[in-house]
Structure formats: C-alpha cells, structure tokens
N, C-alpha and C positions, 0 to 999 in steps of 0.2 A: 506664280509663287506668292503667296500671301506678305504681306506687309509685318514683321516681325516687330516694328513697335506699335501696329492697332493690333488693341488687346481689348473684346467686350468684357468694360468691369460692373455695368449696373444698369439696373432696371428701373426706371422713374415712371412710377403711376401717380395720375392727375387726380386728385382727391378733392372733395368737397371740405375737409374738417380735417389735419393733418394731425393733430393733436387727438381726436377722436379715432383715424387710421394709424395714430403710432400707436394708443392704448392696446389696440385689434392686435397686432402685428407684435409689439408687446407680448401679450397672452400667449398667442399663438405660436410664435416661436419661440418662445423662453430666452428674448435678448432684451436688452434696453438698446434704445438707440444712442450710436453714437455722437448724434447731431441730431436738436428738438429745438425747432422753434416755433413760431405763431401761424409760419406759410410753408415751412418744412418740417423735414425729419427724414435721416437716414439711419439705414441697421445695416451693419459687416455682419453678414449671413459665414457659418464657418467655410463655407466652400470656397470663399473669397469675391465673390458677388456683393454688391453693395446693392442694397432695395429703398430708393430715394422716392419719399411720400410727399409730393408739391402741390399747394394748394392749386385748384382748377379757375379760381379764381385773380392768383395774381401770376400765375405763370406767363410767362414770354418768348415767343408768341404764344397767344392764348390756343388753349388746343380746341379742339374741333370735333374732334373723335372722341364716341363714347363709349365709356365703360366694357369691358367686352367680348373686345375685339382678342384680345393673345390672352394666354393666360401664362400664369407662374406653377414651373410645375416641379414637385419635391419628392425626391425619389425614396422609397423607404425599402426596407430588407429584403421582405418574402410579403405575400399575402394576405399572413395573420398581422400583417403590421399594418395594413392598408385597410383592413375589419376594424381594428383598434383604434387607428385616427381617426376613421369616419366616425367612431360610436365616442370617442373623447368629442372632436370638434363640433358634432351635432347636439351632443349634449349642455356642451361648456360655455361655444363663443356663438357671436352673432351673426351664422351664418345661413345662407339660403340654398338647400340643397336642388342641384338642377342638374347630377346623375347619382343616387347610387350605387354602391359599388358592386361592380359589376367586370366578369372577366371579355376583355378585349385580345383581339391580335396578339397587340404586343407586352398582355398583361396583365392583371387586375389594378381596378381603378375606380377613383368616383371623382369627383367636380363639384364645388359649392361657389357661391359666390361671396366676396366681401361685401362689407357696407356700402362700399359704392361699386356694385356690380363685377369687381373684376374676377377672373375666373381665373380659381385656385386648386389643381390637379394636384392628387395623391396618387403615387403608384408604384405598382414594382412589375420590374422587367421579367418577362416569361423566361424561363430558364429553362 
C-alpha cells in the first residue's frame, strides 16, 4: 500500500539559463512563474504539478545526466488540439521538432524539444 503522505508534486529540469527557460515556459504555457530567480524559477502548472527550472550550473549535487532522457507530457482534448499546438508552438516558440504529429497506439502526438534539449510531448488519448 502506497505511502499516503508521498505525494509526486514537481518536476525539476537542470537548465543552462533559468531566466531564459522561464521566458520559454512563460510563452508557452501562459503562466508566470511563481518563483524567478538568477539560478531558478518555478510555475504551479493548473493540474497542481509544480515545473521547477534550476540552473545546471549551480545545482547540488551537480547533475550528470543530459537533457533528454524523460520527457514532460501535456495532455490536450481530441486530435484537432494536438494539429493546433504543433502548428502554434512550431510556429511561435523556440522549439526543435523531433516527431511530428503523428498517430500512435495510444494516440495522436508529436515531440519538440526545449532550449535545452528536454523533450516536451503533446497528446491526446485514443478514445
């Protein structure tokens, strides 16, 4: 039986330029961050997720792992939703696409990368 007071509340990716990854993330989800400094920044995502941006240079312990490896993934309506965000965010922000959208298994979906590499999935669940 699971531990009823561990709760996963946030996601912390190791950033080169936190203030440059809050701007991103800014744009991109339509929030400001709750907390902006020089070596951080966090956003309270509505789902109740907190997305905590630390620089990779003074985190502790220093990480290791690059860019990459998980990705963050945002689930949207139906399929015309997941057409519409790729054709906003490809257009809009500064991202690098590394799948078009395309239907999977469990969905249609596409994949871009942020500025520092991390891999950010759109999708909606096959129904």
């Amino acid at each position: 039986m699971p531990d009823p007071a561990f709760k996963a509340s946030f996601a912390l990716l190791m950033v080169d330029s936190p203030r440059r990854s809050a701007a991103f993330y800014r744009e991109l989800l339509g929030l400001d961050p709750v907390e902006e400094q020089a070596t951080f920044a966090m956003f309270a995502l509505p789902t109740g997720l907190m997305l905590g941006l630390w620089s990779k240079h003074t985190a502790e312990p220093a990480p290791s792992a690059p860019a990459g490896g998980v990705e963050i993934g945002f689930e949207v309506a139906d399929a015309a939703a997941v057409d519409a965000t790729y054709t906003k965010w490809t257009e809009t922000r500064d991202v690098r696409v590394l799948q078009k959208p395309v239907d999977l298994d469990f969905g249609r979906t596409f994949v871009v990368l942020d500025p520092d590499g991390h891999r950010l999935r759109v999708f909606a669940a096959a129904g």
